[in-house]
Structure formats: C-alpha cells, structure tokens
N, C-alpha and C positions, 0 to 999 in steps of 0.2 A: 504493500500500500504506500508506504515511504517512498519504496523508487519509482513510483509511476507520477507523481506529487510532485519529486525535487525536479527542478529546471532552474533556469539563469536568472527568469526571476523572483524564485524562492533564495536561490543563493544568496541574489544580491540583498532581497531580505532582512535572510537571516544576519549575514555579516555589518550590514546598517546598523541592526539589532545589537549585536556584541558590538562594534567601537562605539555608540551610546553608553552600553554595561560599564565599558571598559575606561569609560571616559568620562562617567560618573564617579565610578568607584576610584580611580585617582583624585579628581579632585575633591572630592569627600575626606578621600585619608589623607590629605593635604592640608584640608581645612583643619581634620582635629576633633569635629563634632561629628556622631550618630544621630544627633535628636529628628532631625527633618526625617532622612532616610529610612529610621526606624522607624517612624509613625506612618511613612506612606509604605513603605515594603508590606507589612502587617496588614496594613486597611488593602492592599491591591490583592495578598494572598485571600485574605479573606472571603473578599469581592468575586476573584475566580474559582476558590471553591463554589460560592454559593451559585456560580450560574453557573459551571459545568455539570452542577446536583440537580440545577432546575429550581433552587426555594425562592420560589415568589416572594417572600415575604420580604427577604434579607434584598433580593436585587431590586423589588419596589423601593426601600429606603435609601438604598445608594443612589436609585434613579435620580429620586425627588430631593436628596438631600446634595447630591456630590457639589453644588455648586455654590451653596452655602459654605460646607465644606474649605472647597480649593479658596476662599474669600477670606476665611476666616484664619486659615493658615496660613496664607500672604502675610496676613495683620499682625498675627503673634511673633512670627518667624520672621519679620521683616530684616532682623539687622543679621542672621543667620543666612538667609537668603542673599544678600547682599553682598557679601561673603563669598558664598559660593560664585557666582556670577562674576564680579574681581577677580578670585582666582583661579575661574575657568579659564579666562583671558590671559591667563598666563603659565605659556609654554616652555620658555626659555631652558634651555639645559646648559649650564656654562663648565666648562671639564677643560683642565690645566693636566700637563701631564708629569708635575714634579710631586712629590710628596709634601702631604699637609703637617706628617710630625711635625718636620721643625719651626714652620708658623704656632704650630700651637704650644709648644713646649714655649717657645719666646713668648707669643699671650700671656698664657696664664705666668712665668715667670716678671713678667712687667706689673701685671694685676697685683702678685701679692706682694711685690716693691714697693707700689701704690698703699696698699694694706696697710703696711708696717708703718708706715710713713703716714695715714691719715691723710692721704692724698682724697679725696672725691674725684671718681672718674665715672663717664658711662660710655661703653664700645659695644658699637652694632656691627653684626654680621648678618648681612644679607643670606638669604635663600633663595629657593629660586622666582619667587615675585620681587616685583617691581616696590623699593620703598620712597624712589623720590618725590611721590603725593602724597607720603606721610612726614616730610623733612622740611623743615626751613631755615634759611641763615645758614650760616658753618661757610669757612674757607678752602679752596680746592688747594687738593695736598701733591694727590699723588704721589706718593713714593714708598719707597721698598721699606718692610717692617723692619724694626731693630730696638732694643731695650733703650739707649738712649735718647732717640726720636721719641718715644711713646713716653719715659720720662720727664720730657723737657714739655709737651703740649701740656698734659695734668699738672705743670707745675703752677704755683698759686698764684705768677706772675705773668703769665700766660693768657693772652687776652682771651682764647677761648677756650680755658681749661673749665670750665664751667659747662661746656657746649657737649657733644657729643662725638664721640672719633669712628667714623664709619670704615671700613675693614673691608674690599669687595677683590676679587677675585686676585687674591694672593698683595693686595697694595693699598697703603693707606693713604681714602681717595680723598675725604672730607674731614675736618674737623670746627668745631664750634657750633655744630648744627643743635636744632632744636625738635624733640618727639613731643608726639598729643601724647597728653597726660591720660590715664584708663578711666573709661568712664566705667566701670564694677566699682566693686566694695569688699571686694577680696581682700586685700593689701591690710596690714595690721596697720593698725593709727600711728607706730614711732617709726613707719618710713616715711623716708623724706622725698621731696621732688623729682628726684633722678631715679625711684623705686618706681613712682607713679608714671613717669615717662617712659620706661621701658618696659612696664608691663601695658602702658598704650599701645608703642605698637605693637609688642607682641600679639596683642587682640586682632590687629588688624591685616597682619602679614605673617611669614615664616621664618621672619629672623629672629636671629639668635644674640640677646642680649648680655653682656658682663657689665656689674654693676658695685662698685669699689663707695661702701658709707665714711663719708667724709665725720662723721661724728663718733662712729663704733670701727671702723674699718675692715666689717663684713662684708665678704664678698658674698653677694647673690647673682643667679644666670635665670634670667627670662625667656619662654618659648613656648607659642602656641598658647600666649594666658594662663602658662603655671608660670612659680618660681621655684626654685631651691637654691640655699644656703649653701656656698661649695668651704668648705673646712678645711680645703689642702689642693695643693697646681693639681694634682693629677684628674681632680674633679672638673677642675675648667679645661683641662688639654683634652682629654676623655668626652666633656662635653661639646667642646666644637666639633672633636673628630665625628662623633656620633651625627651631628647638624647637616656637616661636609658630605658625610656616607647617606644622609638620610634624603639630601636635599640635590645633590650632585651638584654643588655648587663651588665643592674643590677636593673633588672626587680622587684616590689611589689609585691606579689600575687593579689590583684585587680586588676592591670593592664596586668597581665597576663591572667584571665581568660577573657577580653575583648578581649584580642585577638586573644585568642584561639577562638572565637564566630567570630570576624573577617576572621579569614582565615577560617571558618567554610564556612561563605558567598562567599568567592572568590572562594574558592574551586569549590562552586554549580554554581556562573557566571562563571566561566570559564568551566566547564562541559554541560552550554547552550550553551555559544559560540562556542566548540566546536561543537556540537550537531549541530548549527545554519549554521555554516562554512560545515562539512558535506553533510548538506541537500542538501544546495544551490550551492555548486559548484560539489561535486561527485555525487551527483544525478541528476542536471542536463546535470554534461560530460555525465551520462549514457542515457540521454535521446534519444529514437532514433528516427531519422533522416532520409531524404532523398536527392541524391545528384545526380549530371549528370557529367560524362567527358566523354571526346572524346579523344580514346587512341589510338597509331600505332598497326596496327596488323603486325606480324611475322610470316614467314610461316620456317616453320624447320621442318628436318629429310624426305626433298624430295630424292625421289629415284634419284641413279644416272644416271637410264634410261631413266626418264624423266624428261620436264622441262614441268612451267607454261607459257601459252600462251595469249595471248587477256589482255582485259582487267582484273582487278583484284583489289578489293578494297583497300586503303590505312589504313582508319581507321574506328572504330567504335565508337558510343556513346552510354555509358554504364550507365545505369540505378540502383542506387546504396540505400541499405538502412542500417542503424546500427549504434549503440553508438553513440552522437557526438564526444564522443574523438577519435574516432579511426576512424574515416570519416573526421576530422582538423591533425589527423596525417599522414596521407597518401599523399605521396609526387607522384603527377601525373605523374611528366618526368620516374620516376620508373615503372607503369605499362604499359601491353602490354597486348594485345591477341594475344596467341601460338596459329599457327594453325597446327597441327601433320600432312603432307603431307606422313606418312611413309609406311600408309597402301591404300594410294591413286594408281587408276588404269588407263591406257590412258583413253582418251576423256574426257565428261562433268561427273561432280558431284557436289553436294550441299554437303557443308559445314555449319554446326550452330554453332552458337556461345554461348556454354555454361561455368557455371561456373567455371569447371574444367577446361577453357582454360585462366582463369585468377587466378594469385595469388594475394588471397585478404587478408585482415587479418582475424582470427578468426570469429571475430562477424559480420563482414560486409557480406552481401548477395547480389544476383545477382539480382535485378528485373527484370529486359529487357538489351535489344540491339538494335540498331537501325545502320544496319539492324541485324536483328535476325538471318540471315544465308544468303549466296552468294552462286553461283556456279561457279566451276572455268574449265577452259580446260585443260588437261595434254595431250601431245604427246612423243612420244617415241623417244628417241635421236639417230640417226645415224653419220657415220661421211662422208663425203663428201669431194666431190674439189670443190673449189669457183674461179671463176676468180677475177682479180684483176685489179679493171678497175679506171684509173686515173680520177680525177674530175678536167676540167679545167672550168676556168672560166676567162670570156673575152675574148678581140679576142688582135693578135701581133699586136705588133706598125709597123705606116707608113709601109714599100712596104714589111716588112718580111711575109716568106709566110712557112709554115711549113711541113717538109718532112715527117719526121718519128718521131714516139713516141716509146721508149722501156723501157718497166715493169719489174725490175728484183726483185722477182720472180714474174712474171705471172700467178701465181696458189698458191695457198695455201689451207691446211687439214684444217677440222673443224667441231664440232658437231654442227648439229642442228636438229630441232624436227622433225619431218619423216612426210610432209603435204602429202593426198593423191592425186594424179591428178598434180603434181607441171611440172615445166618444167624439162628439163635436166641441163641447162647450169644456175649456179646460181653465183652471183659476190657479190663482196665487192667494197666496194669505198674507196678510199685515202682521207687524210687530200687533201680541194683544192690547185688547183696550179692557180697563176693569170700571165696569160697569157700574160698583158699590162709591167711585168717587166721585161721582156724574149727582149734579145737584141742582142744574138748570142746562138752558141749550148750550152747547160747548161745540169748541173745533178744535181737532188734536190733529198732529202730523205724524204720520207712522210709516215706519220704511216695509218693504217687500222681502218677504222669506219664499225661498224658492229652495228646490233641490239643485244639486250642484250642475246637474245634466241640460237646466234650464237657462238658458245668459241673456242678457237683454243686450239688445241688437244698439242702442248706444253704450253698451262698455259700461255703464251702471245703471243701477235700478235709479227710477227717481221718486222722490218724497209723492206719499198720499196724505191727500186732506181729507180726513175725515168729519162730517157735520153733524150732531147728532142733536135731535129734536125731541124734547119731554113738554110732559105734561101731567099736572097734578090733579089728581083724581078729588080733589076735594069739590064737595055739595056746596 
C-alpha cells in the first residue's frame, strides 16, 4: 500500500515535513525553553488521536475552540514567541580552525586577576546570534587577547572599564559597551548593575557572559537566563569551552566532527517523524468513509405553464462515500438536490434522484437516496376569475342583526393549474373578520389567502374593502 502511495510528490512532502521538524527543533534547543513546544506537541497529539478514533466530541471542541486557542497563546507567549522568531533568523555558523584552550585558559586567568584585585568587569561572548541590537556605546578594539590588554581596559582608570568587553571570534572586538539590564526577578537583591546586565542579554541571545563583583569579587557566568557562581578558572575555561562546542562559535575540530555525526542523527529522526506525521494523519484524512445526511430538495427551471401540484417531497437522505477529509469538510446547510423541472410535461412523472443533481466534491460519490426517486403532478396554468368571499367568524353582539355585506372588489384575475371536471364558480377567502367587535356599520381592509398553486396575475394580491351593514333589532 506504501509503495503504490510514494511518488515525487509525497517525497517532496515528506522531506518539506522533516526540514520544518528539523528546523524547529534546532531552534527551540537554541532558545533554551520547552514551554511553547510542549503545550502544542500535547494539544496536536491529542487532536490526532481523537480524529483518527472518530470522537466527535473531542474534534467538535478543537473545531470550535482552536482559534480562540492559537489567540490566546500569541498573548501569553508573546515574549517567548519573539524569541523564537529572532532566533530563527539566525543561521550563522562561525568555525576558526585553531584551538579555543588557550583563549580560554587566558579568560578565565584574566577574570580571577580581576577577582583578587576587586576589579569590576563584565565580558560577553557571543554565540551564534547576532548581539549588536542588544549593545550600545563601547569603542572598537579589535585585537588579539592577552592578560595584559584585558588588565589594562578593567582598570579603574580606564575610560571604559565600567562598559563591557565583547570577545567575538577569537579577538577582542569592543569595549565600553552597554547590555539591557533583565527585565525577570530572578537575580538576588545584592547584585549589582553589571549582574542585571548580563543576565539581560543573556535572556535575549546565546551568549555567554563572565561577570567579575567589583564589591565581593565573585565571579558569576550568564547563559541562556541562568547564572552560576564559578569558585575556581577551571569553571570559566570549562564554561566557555562548553559555549564554543555548544554554539560553534569557536569550534575544535573534534568537537566539530561530533557534530556533524549529531545533526547526521537529527536529520534521519526528523525524516521518521516526518514520515510518521504523514502516515498517520494524511493517510488517514485519505481514508474512505461512509456518511448519511438528509438535504432540502429544490425544484428549478419549472415551466411557466405549469405549476407542481399535490403532495411533493421536502427532502432527501443521501447516502454518501469518500476521503474522510472531504466528507469532515462538507458543510451540510450548503447542499441540496436540484430537481430540473425544465423538460417536465402536464400530469404524473417520476423523478430520480441522481448524482448529477447534487454538487459534491471531487472525491465524494453518491451511494443511495432514500427515497431514490418520487413522482410528482404538473398541471397547466390558466388564468381565471375567483370570487372573493369574506371569512366571518362569530356571530354580532346583543340585538345587532346584519343587513348587507359588500366586497370591493368582488372578483379578482389569477393563474391556476387547469383541474379537469372543476366547477365554474371558484373563490378566494379574506384574512377573517370577527364578527363579536362589529358595533355599528364598519369598513375593514383585508388581504386575500389563496393556496400557493393560485398567483395573481399582477405579482400580488390586492387589498379588499370590506363594508358591513347592521342593524338593531330594537322595538
């Protein structure tokens, strides 16, 4: 069944499908957070349980709610969101091909110099996004690291020892700059400025922060919106290297062909799950199905000579098979059965009901009707005089006793279907008139009730005047 299915454009597909998977889930683990991910993975398994089961109940509420839903998780998830999106946008892979030991053994050997000394320093290491929309100020440096270069900037005479010293692919490129301070509440109350600014951008980007308390001369490192306290260099060389390997932003060659072996692996899970995601939800919308509704029928392009008579069926129920997605997409108050009255001749015929008198979709097919065909009566329309005869109802109050009634007009034109054997003398009736609120001669206007087989030859009935004449029986 699978091989007759796969072609070029399930291939292509499929593989759309995985570099999506694949291209989510990097930048997710990039980001740092599950919370989004997890709440839609959950709600989507869930969703395709319940319709590959068929439980109306569960796919009614997804139906009617999903957009509520997608709205509401916008709003919560906003700065989460935002996030991801930023650093989708950002591909960059930067890979040097000398060894990072001894940049990082010289860092953290500078940091705890700074330490001893109650220096205040703060040093960013980029990742692989972009941090110059989170930086301002600082003077371009450019140049090669070394213990007393990175001494000399933090010193307290130092116009931008205060600023911040940016660290980008093996060279120190900026110093004096300025980080958004974090807008959380993580951070304990006795850190100071340069705690709050590098755990900004940590929030906001991938790099990796070293952070020297000009008051305690604790080193702390920032990333991803933690911190930890490093106690000893090997924690700050240890944690760039970890940054470098993590971010490929000044990559080993060992640690690069691990990972090239890595996305080797994600690459092929994510080309199951695509694969797996396909199976079970587009092969099952294809799976076909059977359904029932019961639709109005319409009858169009009757002649204008005749009209339908008697009884006449209202609706039918239609016997239906094809794809489940296109049997869940068909919206019932939309169809009907045409019945083509055009080529119909007076008296009785049968009428069936096929599928050319339904528009369905594509893939859907007719199985049955129920009923499968009617018969109906056609007569041929003449036009005629009808009397016009008042409907009273009830009798006068106390001794009034009634003279005369006058209809104006008394007669009225109108088509109706041609019965044979009828009488001559045929009437219409008026809206009623009630007889018990009549207290003297009165003139009331009442409109004309017909059967529907009946039309009046100007396109509406027109108003009757009725006149009605009493008189009191008293001696």
């Amino acid at each position: 069944m699978i091989k007759e299915m796969l072609n070029w454009r399930v291939s292509v597909d499929i593989l759309l499908i995985a570099l999506l998977i694949y291209f989510t889930y990097r930048t997710l683990r990039r980001l740092g957070t599950w919370k989004i991910v997890a709440g839609v993975f959950i709600a989507a398994v869930f969703f395709v349980v319940a319709d590959i089961l068929d439980l109306t109940g569960v796919t009614w509420i997804y139906s009617n709610f999903s957009h509520i839903a997608v709205i509401a998780l916008i709003v919560i998830f906003q700065p989460e969101l935002r996030k991801v999106f930023e650093r989708a946008a950002s591909l960059r892979r930067k890979e040097i091909g000398k060894e990072g030991s001894g940049l990082s053994i010289v860092m953290a050997d500078a940091v705890f110099a700074l330490a001893e000394q109650k220096r205040g320093a703060i040093i960013v290491f980029p990742g692989k996004e972009p941090i110059q929309q989170w930086l301002s100020g600082g003077i371009t440096l450019d140049a090669d690291p070394s213990f007393p270069l990175i001494m000399s900037i933090f010193d307290p005479h130092s116009p931008g020892h205060d600023g911040g010293l940016v660290v980008d692919n093996g060279k120190l490129t900026r110093f004096g700059v300025r980080l958004p301070l974090s807008r959380t509440k993580t951070l304990p109350e006795e850190l100071g400025t340069r705690h709050h600014a590098a755990m900004g951008l940590s929030e906001v980007c991938d790099a990796f922060v070293v952070v020297v308390s000009e008051e305690t001369g604790q080193v702390t490192t920032f990333c991803q919106g933690r911190f930890q306290k490093a106690e000893e260099r090997n924690d700050v060389a240890s944690g760039l290297t970890s940054h470098w390997a993590r971010t490929a932003s000044y990559t080993r060659p060992m640690v690069r062909g691990r990972k090239k072996w890595n996305h080797v692996w994600e690459i092929a899970l994510s080309i199951v799950l695509a694969f797996a995601f396909w199976y079970t939800v587009i092969v099952s919308q294809g799976e076909l199905r059977e359904r029932s509704l019961s639709v109005p029928i319409e009858y169009v392009a009757s002649p204008a000579e005749l009209a339908l008579v008697g009884d006449k069926p209202a609706e039918v129920k239609l016997h239906l098979a094809g794809p489940k997605s296109d049997l869940d997409s068909m919206n019932p108050s939309q169809l009907s059965v045409k019945i083509d009255l055009s080529e119909a001749k007076p008296g009785k015929q049968t009428f069936v009901v096929a599928e050319s008198n339904v528009k369905l979709p594509k893939r859907v097919k007719l199985l049955d009707a129920e009923p499968s065909s009617f018969e109906l009566s056609l007569q041929e329309i003449v036009q005629k005089e009808f009397m016009v005869k008042p409907q009273l109802v009830g009798r006068l109050p106390g001794n009034l006793k009634l003279v005369s009634i006058e209809v104006r007009p008394h007669k009225v034109r109108a088509f109706a279907p041609l019965a044979p054997g009828e009488a001559e003398d045929f009437t219409v009736m008026t809206t009623p008139v009630y007889l018990e609120s009549i207290k003297e001669n009165t003139k009331l206007f009442c409109k004309i009730i017909a059967p529907p087989s009946i039309q009046p030859t100007d396109k509406r009935w027109p108003d009757v005047e009725i006149v009605i004449n009493v008189d009191s029986n008293q001696q």
